[in-house]
One Martini backbone bead per residue (centre of mass of N, CA, C, O) as a GRO file, in nm:
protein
  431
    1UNK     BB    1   0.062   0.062  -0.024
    2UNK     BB    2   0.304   0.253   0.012
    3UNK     BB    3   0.425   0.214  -0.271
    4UNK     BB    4   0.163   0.336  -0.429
    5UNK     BB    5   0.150   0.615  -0.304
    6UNK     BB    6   0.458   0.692  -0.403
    7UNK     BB    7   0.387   0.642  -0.668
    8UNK     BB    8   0.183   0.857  -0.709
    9UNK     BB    9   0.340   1.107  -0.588
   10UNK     BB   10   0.533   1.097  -0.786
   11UNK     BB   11   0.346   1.133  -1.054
   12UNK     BB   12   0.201   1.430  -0.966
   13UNK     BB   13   0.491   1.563  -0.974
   14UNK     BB   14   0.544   1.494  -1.283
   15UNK     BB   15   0.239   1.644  -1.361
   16UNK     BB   16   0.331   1.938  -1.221
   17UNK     BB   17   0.583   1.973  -1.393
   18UNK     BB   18   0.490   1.976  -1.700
   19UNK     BB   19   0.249   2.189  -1.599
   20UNK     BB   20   0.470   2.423  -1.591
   21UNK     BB   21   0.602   2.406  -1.856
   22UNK     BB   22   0.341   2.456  -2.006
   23UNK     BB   23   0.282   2.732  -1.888
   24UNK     BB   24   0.575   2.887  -1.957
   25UNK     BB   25   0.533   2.872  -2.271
   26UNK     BB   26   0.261   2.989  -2.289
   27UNK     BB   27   0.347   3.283  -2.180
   28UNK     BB   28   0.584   3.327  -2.329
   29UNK     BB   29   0.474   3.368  -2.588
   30UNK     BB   30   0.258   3.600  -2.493
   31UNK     BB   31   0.488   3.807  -2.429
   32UNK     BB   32   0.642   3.799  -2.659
   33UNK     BB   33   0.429   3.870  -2.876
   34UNK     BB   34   0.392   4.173  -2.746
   35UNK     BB   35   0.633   4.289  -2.736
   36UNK     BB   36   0.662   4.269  -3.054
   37UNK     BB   37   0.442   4.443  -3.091
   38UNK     BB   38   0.595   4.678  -2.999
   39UNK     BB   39   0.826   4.715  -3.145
   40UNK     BB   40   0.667   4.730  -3.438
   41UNK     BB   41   0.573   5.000  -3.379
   42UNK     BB   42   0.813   5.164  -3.289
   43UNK     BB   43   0.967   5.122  -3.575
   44UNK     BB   44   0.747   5.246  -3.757
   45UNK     BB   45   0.694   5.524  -3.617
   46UNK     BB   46   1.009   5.597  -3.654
   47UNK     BB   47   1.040   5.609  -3.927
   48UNK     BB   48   0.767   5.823  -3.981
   49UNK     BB   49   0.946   6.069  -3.858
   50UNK     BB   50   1.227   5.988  -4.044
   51UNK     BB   51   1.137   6.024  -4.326
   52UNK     BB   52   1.253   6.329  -4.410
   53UNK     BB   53   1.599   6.222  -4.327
   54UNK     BB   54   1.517   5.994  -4.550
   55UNK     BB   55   1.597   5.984  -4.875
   56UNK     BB   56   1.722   5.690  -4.941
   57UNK     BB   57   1.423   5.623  -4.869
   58UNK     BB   58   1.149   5.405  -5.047
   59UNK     BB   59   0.867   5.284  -4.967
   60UNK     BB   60   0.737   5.195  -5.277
   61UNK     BB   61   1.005   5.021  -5.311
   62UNK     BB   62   0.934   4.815  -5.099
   63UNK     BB   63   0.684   4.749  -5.029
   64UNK     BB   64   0.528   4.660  -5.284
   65UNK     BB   65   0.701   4.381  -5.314
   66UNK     BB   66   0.633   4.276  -5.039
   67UNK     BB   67   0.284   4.287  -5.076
   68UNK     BB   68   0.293   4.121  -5.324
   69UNK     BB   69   0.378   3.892  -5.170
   70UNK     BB   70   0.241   3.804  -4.951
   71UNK     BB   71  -0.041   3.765  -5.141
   72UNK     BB   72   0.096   3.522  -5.260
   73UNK     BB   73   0.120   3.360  -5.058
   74UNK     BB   74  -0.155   3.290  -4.990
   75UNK     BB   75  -0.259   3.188  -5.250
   76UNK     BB   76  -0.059   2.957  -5.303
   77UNK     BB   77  -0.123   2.794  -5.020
   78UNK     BB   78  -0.421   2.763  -5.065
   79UNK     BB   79  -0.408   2.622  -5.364
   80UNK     BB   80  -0.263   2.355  -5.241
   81UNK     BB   81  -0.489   2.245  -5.056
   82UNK     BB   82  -0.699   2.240  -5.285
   83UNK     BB   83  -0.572   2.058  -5.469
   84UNK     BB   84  -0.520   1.841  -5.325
   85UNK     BB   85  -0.842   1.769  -5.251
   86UNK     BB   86  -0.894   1.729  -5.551
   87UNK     BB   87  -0.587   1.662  -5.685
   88UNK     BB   88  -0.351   1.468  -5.555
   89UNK     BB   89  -0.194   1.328  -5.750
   90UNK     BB   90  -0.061   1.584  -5.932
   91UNK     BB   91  -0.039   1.766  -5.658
   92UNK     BB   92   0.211   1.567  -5.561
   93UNK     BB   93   0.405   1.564  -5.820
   94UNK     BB   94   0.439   1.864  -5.887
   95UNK     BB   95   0.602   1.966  -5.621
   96UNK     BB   96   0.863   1.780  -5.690
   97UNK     BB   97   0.924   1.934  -5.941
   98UNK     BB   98   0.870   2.224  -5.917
   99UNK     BB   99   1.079   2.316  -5.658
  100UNK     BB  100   1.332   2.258  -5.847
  101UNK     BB  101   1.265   2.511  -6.028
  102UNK     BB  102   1.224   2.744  -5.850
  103UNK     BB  103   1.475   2.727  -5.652
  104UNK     BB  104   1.689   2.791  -5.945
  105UNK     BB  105   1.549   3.058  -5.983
  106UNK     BB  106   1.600   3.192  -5.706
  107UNK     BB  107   1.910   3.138  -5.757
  108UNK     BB  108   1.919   3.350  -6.002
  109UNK     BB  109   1.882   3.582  -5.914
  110UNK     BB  110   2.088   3.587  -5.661
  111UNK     BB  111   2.302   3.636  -5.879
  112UNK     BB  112   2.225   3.893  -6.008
  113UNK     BB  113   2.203   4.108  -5.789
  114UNK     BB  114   2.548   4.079  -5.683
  115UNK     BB  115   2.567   4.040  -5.398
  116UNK     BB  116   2.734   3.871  -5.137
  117UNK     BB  117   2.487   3.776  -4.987
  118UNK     BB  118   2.340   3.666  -5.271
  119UNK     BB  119   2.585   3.449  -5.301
  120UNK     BB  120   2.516   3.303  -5.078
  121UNK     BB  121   2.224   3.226  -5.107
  122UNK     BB  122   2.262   3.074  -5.405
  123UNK     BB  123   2.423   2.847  -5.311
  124UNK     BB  124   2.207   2.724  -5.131
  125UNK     BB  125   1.978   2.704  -5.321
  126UNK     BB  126   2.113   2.522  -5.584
  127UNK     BB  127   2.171   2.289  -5.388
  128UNK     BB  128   1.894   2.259  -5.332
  129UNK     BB  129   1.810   2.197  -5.621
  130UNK     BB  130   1.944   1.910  -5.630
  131UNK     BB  131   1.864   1.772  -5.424
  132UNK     BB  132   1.521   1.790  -5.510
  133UNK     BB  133   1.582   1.631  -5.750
  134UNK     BB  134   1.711   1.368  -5.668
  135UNK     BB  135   1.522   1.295  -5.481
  136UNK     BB  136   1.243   1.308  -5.707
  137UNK     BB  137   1.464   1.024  -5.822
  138UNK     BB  138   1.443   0.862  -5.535
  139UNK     BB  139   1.107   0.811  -5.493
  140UNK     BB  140   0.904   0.700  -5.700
  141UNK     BB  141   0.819   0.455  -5.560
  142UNK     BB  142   0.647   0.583  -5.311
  143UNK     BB  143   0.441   0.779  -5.481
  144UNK     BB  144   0.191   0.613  -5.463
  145UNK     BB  145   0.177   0.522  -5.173
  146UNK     BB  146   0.117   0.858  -5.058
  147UNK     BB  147  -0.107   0.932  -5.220
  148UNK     BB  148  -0.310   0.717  -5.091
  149UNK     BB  149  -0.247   0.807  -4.800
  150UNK     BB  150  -0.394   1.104  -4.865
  151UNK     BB  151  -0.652   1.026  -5.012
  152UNK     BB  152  -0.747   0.863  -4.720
  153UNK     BB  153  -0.718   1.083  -4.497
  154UNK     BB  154  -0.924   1.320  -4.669
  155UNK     BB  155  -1.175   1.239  -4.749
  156UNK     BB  156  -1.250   1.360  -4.446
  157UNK     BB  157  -1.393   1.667  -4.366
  158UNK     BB  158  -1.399   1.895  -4.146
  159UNK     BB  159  -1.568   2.112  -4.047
  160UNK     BB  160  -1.416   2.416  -4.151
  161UNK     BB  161  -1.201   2.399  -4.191
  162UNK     BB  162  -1.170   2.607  -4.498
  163UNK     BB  163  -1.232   2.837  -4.298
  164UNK     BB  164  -1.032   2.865  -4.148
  165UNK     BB  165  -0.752   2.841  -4.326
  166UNK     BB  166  -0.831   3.130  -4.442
  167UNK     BB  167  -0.836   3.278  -4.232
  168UNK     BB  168  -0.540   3.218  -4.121
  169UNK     BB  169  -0.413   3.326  -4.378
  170UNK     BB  170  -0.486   3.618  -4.340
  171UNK     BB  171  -0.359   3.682  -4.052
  172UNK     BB  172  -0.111   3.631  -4.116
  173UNK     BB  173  -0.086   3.857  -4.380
  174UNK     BB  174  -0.084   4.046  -4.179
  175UNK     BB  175   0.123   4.001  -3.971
  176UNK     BB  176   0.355   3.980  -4.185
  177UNK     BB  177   0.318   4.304  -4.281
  178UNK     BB  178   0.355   4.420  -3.961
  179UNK     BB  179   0.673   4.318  -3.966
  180UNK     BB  180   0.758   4.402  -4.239
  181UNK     BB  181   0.781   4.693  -4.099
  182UNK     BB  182   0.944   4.697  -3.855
  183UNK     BB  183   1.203   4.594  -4.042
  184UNK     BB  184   1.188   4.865  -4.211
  185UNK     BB  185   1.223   5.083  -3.966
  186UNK     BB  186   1.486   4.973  -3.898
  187UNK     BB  187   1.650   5.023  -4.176
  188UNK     BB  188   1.577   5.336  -4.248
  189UNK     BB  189   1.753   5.465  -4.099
  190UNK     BB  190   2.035   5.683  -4.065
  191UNK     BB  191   2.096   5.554  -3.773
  192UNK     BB  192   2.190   5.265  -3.795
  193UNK     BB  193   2.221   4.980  -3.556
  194UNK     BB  194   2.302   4.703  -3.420
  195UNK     BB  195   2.029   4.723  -3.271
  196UNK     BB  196   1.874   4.705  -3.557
  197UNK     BB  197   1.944   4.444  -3.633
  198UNK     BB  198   1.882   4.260  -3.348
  199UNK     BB  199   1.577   4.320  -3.404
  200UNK     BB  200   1.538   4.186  -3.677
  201UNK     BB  201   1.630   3.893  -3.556
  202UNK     BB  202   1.390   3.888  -3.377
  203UNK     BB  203   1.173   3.925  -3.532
  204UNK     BB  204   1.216   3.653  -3.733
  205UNK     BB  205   1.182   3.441  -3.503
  206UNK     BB  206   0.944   3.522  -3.401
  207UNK     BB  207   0.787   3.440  -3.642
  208UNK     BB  208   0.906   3.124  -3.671
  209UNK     BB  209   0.744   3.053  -3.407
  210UNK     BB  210   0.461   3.168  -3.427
  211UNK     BB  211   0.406   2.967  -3.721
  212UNK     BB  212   0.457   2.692  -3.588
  213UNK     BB  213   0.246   2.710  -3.418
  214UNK     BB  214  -0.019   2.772  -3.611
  215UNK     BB  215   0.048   2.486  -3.724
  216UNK     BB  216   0.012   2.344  -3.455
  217UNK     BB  217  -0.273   2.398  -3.401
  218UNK     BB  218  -0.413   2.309  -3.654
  219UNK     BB  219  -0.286   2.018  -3.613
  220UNK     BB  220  -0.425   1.926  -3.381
  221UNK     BB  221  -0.730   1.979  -3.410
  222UNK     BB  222  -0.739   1.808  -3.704
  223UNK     BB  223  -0.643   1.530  -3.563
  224UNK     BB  224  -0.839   1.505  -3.389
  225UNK     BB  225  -1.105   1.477  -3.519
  226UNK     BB  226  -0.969   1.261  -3.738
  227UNK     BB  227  -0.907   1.048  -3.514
  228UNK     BB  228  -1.236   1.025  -3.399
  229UNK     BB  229  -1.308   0.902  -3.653
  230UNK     BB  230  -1.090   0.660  -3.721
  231UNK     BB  231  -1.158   0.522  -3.445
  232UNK     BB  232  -1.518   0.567  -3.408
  233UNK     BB  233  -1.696   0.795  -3.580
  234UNK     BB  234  -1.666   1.033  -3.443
  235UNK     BB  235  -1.809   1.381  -3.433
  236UNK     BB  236  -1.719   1.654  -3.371
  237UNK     BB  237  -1.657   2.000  -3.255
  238UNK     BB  238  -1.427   2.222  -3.393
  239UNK     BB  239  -1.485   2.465  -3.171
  240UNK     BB  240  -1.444   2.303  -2.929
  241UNK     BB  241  -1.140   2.226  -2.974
  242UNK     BB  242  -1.043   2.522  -3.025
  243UNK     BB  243  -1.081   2.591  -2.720
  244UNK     BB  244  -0.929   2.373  -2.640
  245UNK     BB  245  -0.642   2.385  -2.729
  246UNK     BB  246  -0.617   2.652  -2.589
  247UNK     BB  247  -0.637   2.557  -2.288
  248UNK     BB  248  -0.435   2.279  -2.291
  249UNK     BB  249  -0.207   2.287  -2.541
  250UNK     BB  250  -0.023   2.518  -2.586
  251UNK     BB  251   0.229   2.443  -2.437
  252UNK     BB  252   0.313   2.231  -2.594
  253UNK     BB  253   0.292   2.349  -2.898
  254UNK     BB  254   0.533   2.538  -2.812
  255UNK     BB  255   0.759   2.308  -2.752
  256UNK     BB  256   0.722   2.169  -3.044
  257UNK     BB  257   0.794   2.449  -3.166
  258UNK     BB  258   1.104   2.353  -3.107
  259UNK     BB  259   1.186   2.050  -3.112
  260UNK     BB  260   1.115   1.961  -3.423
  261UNK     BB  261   1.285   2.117  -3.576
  262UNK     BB  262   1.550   2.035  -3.479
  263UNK     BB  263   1.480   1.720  -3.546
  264UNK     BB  264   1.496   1.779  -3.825
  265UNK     BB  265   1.792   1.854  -3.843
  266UNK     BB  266   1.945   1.615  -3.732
  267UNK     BB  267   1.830   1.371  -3.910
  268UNK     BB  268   1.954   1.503  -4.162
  269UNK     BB  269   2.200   1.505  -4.033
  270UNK     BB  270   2.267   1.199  -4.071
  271UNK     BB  271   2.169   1.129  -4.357
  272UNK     BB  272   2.419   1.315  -4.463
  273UNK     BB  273   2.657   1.129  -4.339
  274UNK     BB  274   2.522   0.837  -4.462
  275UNK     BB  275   2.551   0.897  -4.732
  276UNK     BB  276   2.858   0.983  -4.776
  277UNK     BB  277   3.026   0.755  -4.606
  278UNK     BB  278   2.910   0.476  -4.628
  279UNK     BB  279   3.201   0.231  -4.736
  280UNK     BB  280   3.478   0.392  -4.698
  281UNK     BB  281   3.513   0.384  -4.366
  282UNK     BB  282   3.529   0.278  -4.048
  283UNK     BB  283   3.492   0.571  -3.916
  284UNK     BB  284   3.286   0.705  -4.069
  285UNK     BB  285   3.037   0.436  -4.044
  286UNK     BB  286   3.060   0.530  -3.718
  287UNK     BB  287   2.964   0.816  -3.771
  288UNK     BB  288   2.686   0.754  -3.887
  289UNK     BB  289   2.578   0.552  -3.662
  290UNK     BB  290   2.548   0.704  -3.426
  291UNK     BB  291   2.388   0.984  -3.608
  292UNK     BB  292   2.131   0.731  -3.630
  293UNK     BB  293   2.087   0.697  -3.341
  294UNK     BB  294   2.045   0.964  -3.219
  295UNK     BB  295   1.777   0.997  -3.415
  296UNK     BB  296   1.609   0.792  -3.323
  297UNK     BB  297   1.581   0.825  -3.083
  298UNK     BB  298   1.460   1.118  -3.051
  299UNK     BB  299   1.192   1.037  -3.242
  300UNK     BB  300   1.086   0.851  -2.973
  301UNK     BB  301   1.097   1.172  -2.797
  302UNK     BB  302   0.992   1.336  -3.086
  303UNK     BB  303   0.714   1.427  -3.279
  304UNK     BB  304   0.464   1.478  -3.448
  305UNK     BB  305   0.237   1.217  -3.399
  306UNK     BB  306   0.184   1.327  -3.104
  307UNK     BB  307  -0.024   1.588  -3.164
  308UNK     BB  308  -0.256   1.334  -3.158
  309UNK     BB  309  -0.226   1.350  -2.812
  310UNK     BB  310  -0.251   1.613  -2.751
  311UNK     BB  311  -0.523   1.694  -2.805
  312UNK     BB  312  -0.704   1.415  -2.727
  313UNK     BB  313  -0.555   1.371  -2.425
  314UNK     BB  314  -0.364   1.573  -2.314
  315UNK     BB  315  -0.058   1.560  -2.374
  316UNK     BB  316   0.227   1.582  -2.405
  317UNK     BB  317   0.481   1.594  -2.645
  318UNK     BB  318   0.652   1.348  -2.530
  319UNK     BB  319   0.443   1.155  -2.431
  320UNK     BB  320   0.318   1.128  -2.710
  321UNK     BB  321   0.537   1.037  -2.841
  322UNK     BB  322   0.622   0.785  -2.693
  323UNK     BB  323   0.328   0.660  -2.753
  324UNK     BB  324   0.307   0.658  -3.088
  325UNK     BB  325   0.596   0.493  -3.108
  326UNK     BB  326   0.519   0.219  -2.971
  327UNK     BB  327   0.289   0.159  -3.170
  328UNK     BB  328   0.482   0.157  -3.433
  329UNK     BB  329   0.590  -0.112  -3.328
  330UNK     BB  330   0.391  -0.310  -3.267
  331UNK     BB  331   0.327  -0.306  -3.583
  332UNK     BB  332   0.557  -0.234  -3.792
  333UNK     BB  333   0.620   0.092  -3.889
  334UNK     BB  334   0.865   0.253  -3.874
  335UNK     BB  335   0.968   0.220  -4.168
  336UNK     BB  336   0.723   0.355  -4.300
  337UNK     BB  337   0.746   0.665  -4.132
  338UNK     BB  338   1.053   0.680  -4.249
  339UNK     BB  339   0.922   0.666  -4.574
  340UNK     BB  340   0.769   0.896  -4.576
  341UNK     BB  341   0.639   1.155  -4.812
  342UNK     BB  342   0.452   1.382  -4.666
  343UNK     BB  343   0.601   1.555  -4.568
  344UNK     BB  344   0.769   1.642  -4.791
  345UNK     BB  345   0.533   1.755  -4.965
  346UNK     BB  346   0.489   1.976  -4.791
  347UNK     BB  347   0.764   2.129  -4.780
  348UNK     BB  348   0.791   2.144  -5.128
  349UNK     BB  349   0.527   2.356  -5.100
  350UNK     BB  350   0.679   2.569  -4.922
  351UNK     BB  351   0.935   2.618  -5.107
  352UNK     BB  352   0.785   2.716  -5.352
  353UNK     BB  353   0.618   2.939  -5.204
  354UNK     BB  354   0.898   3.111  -5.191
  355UNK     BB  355   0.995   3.109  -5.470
  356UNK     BB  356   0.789   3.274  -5.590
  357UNK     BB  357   0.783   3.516  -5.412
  358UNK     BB  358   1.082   3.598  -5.407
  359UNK     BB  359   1.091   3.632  -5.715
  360UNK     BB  360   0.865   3.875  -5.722
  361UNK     BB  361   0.975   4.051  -5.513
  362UNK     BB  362   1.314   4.027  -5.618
  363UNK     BB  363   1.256   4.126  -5.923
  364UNK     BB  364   1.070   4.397  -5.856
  365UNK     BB  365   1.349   4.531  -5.691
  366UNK     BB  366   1.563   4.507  -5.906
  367UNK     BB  367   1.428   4.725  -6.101
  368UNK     BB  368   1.384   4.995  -5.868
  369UNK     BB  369   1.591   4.825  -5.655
  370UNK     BB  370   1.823   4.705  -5.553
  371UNK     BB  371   1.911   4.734  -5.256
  372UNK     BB  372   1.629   4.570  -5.191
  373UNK     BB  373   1.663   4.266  -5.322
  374UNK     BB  374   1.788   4.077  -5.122
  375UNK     BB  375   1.579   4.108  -4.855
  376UNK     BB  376   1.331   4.078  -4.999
  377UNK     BB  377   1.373   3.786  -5.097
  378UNK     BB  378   1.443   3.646  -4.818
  379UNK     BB  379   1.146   3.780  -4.673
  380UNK     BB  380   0.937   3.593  -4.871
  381UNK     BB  381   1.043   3.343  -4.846
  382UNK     BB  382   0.982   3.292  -4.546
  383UNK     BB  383   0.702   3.331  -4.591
  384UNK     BB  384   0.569   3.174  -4.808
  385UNK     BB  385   0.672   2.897  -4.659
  386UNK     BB  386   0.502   2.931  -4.409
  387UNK     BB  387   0.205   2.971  -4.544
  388UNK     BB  388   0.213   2.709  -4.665
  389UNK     BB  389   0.253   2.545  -4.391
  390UNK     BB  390  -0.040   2.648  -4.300
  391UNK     BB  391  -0.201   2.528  -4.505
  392UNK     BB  392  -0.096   2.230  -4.496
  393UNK     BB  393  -0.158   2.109  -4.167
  394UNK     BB  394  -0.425   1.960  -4.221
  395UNK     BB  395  -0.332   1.739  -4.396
  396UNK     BB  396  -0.106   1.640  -4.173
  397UNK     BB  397  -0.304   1.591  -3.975
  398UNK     BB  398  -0.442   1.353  -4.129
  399UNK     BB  399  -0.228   1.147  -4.129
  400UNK     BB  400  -0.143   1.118  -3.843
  401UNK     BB  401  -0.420   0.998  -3.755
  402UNK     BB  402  -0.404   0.772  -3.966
  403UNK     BB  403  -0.174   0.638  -3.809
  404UNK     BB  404  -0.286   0.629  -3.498
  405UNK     BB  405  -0.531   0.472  -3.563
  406UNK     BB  406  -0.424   0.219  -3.691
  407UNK     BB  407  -0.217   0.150  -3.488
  408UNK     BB  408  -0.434   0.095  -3.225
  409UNK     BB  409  -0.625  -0.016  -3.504
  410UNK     BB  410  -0.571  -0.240  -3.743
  411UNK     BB  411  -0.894  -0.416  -3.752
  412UNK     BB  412  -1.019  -0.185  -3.861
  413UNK     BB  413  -1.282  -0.106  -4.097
  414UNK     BB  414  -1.186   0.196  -4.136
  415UNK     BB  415  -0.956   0.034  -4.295
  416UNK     BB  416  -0.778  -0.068  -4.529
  417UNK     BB  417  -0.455  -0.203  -4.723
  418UNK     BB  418  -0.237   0.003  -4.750
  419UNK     BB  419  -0.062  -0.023  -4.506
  420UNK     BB  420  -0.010  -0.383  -4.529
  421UNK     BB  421   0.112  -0.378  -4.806
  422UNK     BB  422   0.354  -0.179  -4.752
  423UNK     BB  423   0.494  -0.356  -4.534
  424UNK     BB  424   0.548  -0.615  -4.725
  425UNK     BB  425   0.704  -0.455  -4.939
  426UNK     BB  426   0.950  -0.360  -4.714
  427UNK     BB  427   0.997  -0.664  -4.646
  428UNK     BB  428   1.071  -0.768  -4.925
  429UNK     BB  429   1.337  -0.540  -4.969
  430UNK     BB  430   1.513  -0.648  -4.722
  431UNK     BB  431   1.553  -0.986  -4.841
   0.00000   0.00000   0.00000
């Protein structure tokens, strides 16, 4: 009786200690928030008062270039997720092709422009455009099975969603464009100093912080609706769920925002590790071998496939990731999760409307004003980026759920044979 007593008072410290670091998190980021909006408040003001002895500074020919990009942004967002819905097997494919195309014209671009700043951004671009050429002819064999898994789980589209994804998608273009007066108020004045390039650096952080999270508040929200579909059958209340998931899950939330996209950062260096060494030597193989060992621990207590465990369960986002990848061993899916195209898909649609963004405000800037056409084309990638990454949340958010749902209970009637003919595919081929 006593050491039940003990386990449990162990038990109720580690969820009142998990339930403060959700709290801190929670309160960090609405304080950073606000902050970071005092700041743009101050910097545009700034900006707009010393506009007399700035002559060097143009402001439609910053604005204007900047505010049609990010207008594009939006568009070709909402595009991806529209077509997505409607031809998934096309625009699926297309992703693959178009991104490593996109991507190559901003890297030329970037050329063009031919400051120091854009010569370096160039050369990872053009890189980055090869290695996603590379990528989408070394995956053709799983694009079937991909779209396929799309295909089945988005059949049923949760009330509301298409009409919240615009609204956010609108918010967010706000929001952004809110951003981007800050940075410019920041850059143009006559008198700018190291701690105005800190403003800068804070408020990029700052939008790239809380874009994760509003894409991870739609992924939690759209995979409970969905996870508790393909789970039982149940329908839920959208407006419902989008109220608990900011009143119990905001702090995983933000916590996840910041712990996944770094997981994907190590996974990624560890993959080209593993790809560039080969079997050179003994030493570079055992350096191979340790950094995919250590990719491996952590996606199984951190990982996206948790956020459907964070909104239906209220669970921390490392207990739900632990709980969702312990389920994928049980069935024999690592494997499978870890060839998955979908994620990767989303991805690509993000890089592409970065890059036609980019494009468009970067090219419109060379022609104007050069000295403005660097900056401008390099944030409205990431605005692009992020804004089409918030757009496609919802996909993604279903195909989670449609995996965990499955992992739960594979002899479910709501599951065709899609996932089982995939595993003995790959066990097939490991043969």
């Amino acid at each position: 009786m006593q050491i039940q007593q003990t386990n449990g008072t162990q038990l109720k410290m580690r969820r009142d200690g998990i339930s403060f670091i959700n709290k801190l998190f929670k309160y960090l980021f609405y304080t950073q928030f606000s902050l970071i909006a005092l700041l743009v408040i101050f910097l545009t003001l700034r900006a707009v008062l010393s506009a007399a002895h700035a002559h060097h500074f143009h402001p439609k020919k910053w604005y204007l270039p900047v505010l049609s990009s990010i207008a594009c942004a939006g568009i070709v967002g909402f595009s991806w997720q529209a077509f997505t819905s409607f031809i998934p097997s096309r625009t699926f494919k297309a992703a693959f092709w178009l991104s490593p195309l996109f991507t190559c014209g901003y890297g030329i671009l970037l050329v063009s422009i031919g400051t120091p700043g854009s010569l370096a951004a160039s050369v990872i671009t053009l890189v980055s455009s090869v290695l996603q050429s590379i990528y989408a002819c070394w995956v053709i064999p799983r694009i079937k099975h991909a779209i396929k898994i799309v295909t089945v789980s988005i059949a049923y589209n949760p009330p509301k969603v298409k009409a919240t994804v615009l609204l956010t998608i609108v918010t967010c273009t706000l929001y952004s464009a809110l951003l981007m007066s800050g940075i410019r108020g920041a850059t143009a004045t006559t008198t700018r100093t190291k701690v105005d390039i800190l403003f800068v650096f804070i408020i990029l952080v700052s939008f790239t912080w809380t874009m994760q999270i509003v894409k991870n508040m739609m992924q939690v929200t759209v995979s409970h609706i969905k996870y508790m579909q393909f789970a039982s059958g149940v329908e839920l209340d959208f407006n419902a769920v989008v109220k608990d998931a900011a009143k119990y899950s905001m702090g995983s939330i933000c916590i996840g925002s910041i712990l996944i996209p770094v997981l994907v950062v190590v996974r990624g260096l560890a993959r080209a590790v593993s790809l560039v060494s080969g079997d050179v030597d003994e030493f570079m193989f055992s350096c191979a071998n340790c950094c995919a060992g250590v990719a491996s621990s952590i996606v199984a207590y951190v990982n996206r496939w948790g956020f459907v465990y964070v909104g239906a369960y209220n669970k921390g986002i490392v207990q739900a990731s632990m709980d969702t990848w312990e389920m994928f061993r049980r069935v024999e899916m690592e494997k499978l999760i870890d060839s998955d195209l979908t994620s990767s898909y989303c991805f690509l649609c993000g890089m592409a409307t970065g890059s036609i963004c980019a494009l468009v405000g970067g090219t419109w800037a060379l022609f104007v004003e050069k000295t403005y056409a660097t900056e401008v084309s390099i944030y409205t990638f990431l605005i692009g980026y992020f804004m089409s990454r918030v757009a496609m949340a919802w996909v993604q958010a279903s195909i989670a759920a449609y995996y965990v749902a499955y992992a739960e209970n594979p002899e479910s009637r709501q599951f065709d044979n899609t996932i089982p003919d995939y595993i003995r595919e790959l066990q097939r081929s490991q043969v």
